[in-house]
N, C-alpha and C positions, 0 to 999 in steps of 0.2 A: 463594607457594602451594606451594612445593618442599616435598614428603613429605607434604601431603595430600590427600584423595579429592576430587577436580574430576568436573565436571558441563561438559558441551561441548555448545551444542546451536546451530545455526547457521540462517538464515533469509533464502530470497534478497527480493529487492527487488521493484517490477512496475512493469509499464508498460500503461497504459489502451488497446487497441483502438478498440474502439465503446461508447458509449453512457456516458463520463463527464458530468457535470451529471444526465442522468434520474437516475442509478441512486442517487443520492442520496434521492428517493424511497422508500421502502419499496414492493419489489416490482419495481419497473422493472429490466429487464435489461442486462447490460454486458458485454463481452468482456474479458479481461484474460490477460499473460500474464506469468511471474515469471521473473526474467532471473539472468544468472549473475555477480551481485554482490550479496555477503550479509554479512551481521551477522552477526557471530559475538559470543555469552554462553560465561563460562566461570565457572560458579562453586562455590565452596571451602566448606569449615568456617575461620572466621575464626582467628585467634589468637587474639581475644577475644569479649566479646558486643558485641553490635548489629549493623546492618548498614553495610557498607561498600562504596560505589559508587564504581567507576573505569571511565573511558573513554579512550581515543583522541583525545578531542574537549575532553575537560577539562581544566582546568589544573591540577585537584588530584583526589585522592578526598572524599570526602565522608561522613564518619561519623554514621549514624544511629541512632536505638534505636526501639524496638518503642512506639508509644503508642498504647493503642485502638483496636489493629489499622490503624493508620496509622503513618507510618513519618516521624521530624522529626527536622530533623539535632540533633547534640550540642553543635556552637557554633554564633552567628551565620551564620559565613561557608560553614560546610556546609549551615545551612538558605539559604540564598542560592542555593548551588550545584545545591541538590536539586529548586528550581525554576528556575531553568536548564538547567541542561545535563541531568537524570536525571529530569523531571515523568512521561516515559510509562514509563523503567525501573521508580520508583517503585509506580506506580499497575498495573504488571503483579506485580510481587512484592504488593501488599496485595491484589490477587483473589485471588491463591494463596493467601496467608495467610486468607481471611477462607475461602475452602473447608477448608481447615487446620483450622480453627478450627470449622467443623461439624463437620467428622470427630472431633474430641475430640483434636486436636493441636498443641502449641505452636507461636508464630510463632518460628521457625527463626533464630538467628545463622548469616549468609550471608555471604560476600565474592563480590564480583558484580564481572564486568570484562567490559568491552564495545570490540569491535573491529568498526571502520567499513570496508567497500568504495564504499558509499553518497556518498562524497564527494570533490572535488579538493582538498584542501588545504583542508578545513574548509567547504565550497561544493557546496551538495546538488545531483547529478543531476538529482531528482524521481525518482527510486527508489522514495520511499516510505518513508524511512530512518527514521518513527519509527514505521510497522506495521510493518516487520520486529520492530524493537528490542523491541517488544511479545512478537511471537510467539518470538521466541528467548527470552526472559526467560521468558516463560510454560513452553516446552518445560526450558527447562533448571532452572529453580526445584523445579516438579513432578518431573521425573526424582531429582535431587538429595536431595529427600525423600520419596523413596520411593513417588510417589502415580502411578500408572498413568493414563494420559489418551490415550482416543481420538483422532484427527484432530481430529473433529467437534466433542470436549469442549475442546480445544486454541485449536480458533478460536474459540468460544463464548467461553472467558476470557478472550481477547485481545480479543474484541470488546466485552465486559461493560466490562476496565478501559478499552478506548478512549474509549466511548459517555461515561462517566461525565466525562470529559474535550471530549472535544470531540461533541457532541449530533448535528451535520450528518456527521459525517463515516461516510461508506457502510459501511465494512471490507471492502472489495473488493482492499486493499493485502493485510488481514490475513489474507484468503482465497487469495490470490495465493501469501500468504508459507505458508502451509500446506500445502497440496495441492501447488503448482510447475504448471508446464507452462503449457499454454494453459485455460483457465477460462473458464464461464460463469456471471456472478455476479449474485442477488438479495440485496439488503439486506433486511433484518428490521428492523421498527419498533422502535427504538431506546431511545424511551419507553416502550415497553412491556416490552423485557426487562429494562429497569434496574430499571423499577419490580417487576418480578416478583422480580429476584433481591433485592430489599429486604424485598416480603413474605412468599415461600416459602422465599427464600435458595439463593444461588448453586449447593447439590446439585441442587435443583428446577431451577432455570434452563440446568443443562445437561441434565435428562433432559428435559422436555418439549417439545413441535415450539413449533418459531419461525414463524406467521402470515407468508406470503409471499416468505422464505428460499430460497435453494438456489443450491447449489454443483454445476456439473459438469464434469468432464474432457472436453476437445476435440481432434480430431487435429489436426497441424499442418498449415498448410494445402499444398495439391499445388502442388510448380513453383514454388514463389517464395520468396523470400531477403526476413528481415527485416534492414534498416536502421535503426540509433539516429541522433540525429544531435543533439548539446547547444548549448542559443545562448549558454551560460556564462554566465547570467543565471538567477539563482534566483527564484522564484516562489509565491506563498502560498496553497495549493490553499481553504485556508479561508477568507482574505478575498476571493478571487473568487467564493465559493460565496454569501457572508454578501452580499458588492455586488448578488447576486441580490435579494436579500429587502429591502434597504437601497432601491431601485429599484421598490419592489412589482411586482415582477414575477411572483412566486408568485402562484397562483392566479389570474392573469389568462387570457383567451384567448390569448394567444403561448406561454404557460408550456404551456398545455395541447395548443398545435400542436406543441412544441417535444417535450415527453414522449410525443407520437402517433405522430410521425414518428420518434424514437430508437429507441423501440419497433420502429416494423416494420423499420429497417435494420439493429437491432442482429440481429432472429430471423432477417431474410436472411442474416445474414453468419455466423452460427448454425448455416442450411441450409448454407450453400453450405463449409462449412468439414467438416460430418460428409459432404456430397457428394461432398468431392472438387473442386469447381467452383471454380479459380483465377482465374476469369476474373469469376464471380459474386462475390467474396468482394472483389476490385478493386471493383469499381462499387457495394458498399454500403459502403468506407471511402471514396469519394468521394463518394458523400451525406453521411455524415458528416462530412465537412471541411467542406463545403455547407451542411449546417444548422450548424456551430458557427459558421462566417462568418457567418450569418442573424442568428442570439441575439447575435454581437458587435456587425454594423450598429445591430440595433434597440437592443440595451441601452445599449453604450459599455462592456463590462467590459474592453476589450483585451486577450483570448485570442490573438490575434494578431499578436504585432510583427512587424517586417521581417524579422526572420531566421527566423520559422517560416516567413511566405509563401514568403521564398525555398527554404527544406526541400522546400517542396510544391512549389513551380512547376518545381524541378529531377527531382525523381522522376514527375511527369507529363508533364515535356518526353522522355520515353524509353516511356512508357506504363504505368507504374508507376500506386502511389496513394497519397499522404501525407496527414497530418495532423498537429495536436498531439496531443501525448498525457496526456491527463489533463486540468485545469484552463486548461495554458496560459499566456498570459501570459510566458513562459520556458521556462526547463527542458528537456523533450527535446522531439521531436516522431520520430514513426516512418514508415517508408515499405514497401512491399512489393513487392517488383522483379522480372523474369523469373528466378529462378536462374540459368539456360542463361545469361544475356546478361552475361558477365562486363567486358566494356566499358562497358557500360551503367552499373555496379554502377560500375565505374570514374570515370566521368564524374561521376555523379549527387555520389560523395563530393567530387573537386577543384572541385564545381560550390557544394557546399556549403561547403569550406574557405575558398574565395575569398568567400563569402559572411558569413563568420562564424561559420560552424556546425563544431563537432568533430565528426566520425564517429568513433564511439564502437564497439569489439568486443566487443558484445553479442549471446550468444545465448540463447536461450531454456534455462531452469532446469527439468529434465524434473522435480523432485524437490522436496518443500518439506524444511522442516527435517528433522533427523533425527529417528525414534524416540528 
């Protein structure tokens, strides 16, 4: 890439507070906050035409060309690759291009290189590592060629190419990876703006309001210290979501005590965080561990193994509040501990180490990607 115009555009990762599983719903509320481990996109004018996908993570690049506003590799083993390791880089570079392409603009020869924080040696956090990869690809595609993108229109792309891909999935990662900080996230019906931006087309899709959407900025909360803590056990946020509906469990009376109760803890922990109230904002992420233990007794999805309980029973044996974070199953789980009580803070990691658990130096991402 030595001696041409590069395009840098970076996106941290996130980790679920309160109210993962509802906010998969359209409308239901979630806390979320984006941490400071990020994706970084960097991308070039190629050498040649088509496009060209490199990662971190791949064992090669991947040579692709422009087909019908889709994007297919050159040989066999690039289209192989382009569904492995580059499906949601892919599918963020063809939103762009297909806005491109209303504006009255060619789809772009690109060289696209992608660098992970999101992982140990190839073994995802739950970070969230392929909504970043999204909104960094998005921010830096867009910049790259010239096309100016609000926040708001930034997540909206990233959420158009995710939706198209995986149907369940909230973009509360991609919200996360936008805005940064702490967040309070509603999903937008997902069948509904896909199908809008097929009939009016993706310009329409970003200016018009999104049906029960919204994003807002939250302080952090007063007096207390976040804790990560990894059971080094990766986890599959969508087959746990999909085990829901596999279960009939949608649409039943539990599902609907379940999105009742998310609801009012998630708005408690909402209050009690624009409050000020540390003490308040404890007791609505132990409901929340509370009713996720609930929905695992009754279902059997196993959000729970032995190394999140242990997560939790050690940040509560000091007076703290843990849970998982997100889906579950593995991955991380978060805690939130007196600040002041730096033994405490002490304990609760060698409690976790001896457990299985990594403590992890995560803090909160005050920032989402760059302009």
């Amino acid at each position: 890439m030595t001696g041409r115009p590069t395009t840098v555009r970076r996106a941290p990762g996130k980790l679920f507070v309160a109210g993962e599983y509802a906010v998969v719903d359209p409308g239901n509320p979630a806390i979320l906050i984006a941490v400071d481990r990020y994706v970084t996109v960097t991308v070039s004018d190629p050498g040649g035409p088509g496009v060209v996908l490199s990662s971190d993570l791949a064992p090669h690049p991947a040579h692709c060309r422009w087909r019908d506003g889709r994007l297919g590799g050159t040989e066999p083993r690039d289209e192989q690759l382009l569904h492995e390791s580059f499906t949601h880089v892919a599918a963020a570079i063809e939103t762009v291009g297909r806005l491109l392409a209303e504006r009255g603009l060619p789809a772009p020869a690109l060289d696209v290189s992608v660098s992970s924080e999101l992982h140990d040696n190839g073994t995802k956090f739950g970070f969230g590592s392929s909504g970043a990869v999204v909104v960094a690809t998005v921010a830096a595609m867009a910049a790259h060629c010239g096309v100016h993108l609000t926040r708001d229109a930034r997540y909206r792309l990233a959420m158009l190419a995710t939706a198209g891909l995986e149907p369940k999935a909230s973009g509360g990662d991609l919200a996360a990876g936008t805005w940064g900080g702490w967040i309070t996230y509603r999903a937008p019906d997902r069948a509904a703006v896909l199908d809008l931006a097929c009939r009016a087309g993706v310009e329409e899709a970003l200016r018009v309001p999104w049906p029960g959407h919204e994003v807002r900025a939250l302080p952090r909360p007063a007096g207390l210290a976040l804790e990560v803590g990894w059971t080094g056990t990766p986890a599959s946020t969508s087959s746990l979501v999909s085990g829901l509906d596999r279960r009939t469990w949608r649409g039943s009376a539990s599902h609907q005590k379940f999105v009742e109760t998310s609801n009012d803890f998630v708005k408690a922990a909402v209050a009690a965080l624009e409050g000020g109230d540390g003490e308040g904002l404890l007791r609505q992420i132990r409901r929340a561990r509370h009713e996720l233990a609930r929905l695992d007794d009754e279902v059997g999805l196993g959000i729970f193994t032995p190394r999140l309980t242990a997560l939790c029973e050690a940040a509560e044996a000091v007076g703290g509040a843990a849970k998982p974070s997100g889906a579950g199953g593995g991955d991380c789980g978060i805690a939130l501990l007196d600040a002041e009580a730096a033994q405490d803070i002490a304990n609760v990691r060698n409690r976790w180490t001896t457990a299985g658990v990594r403590p992890l130096p995560i803090r909160p991402a005050m920032e989402g990607n760059a302009e």
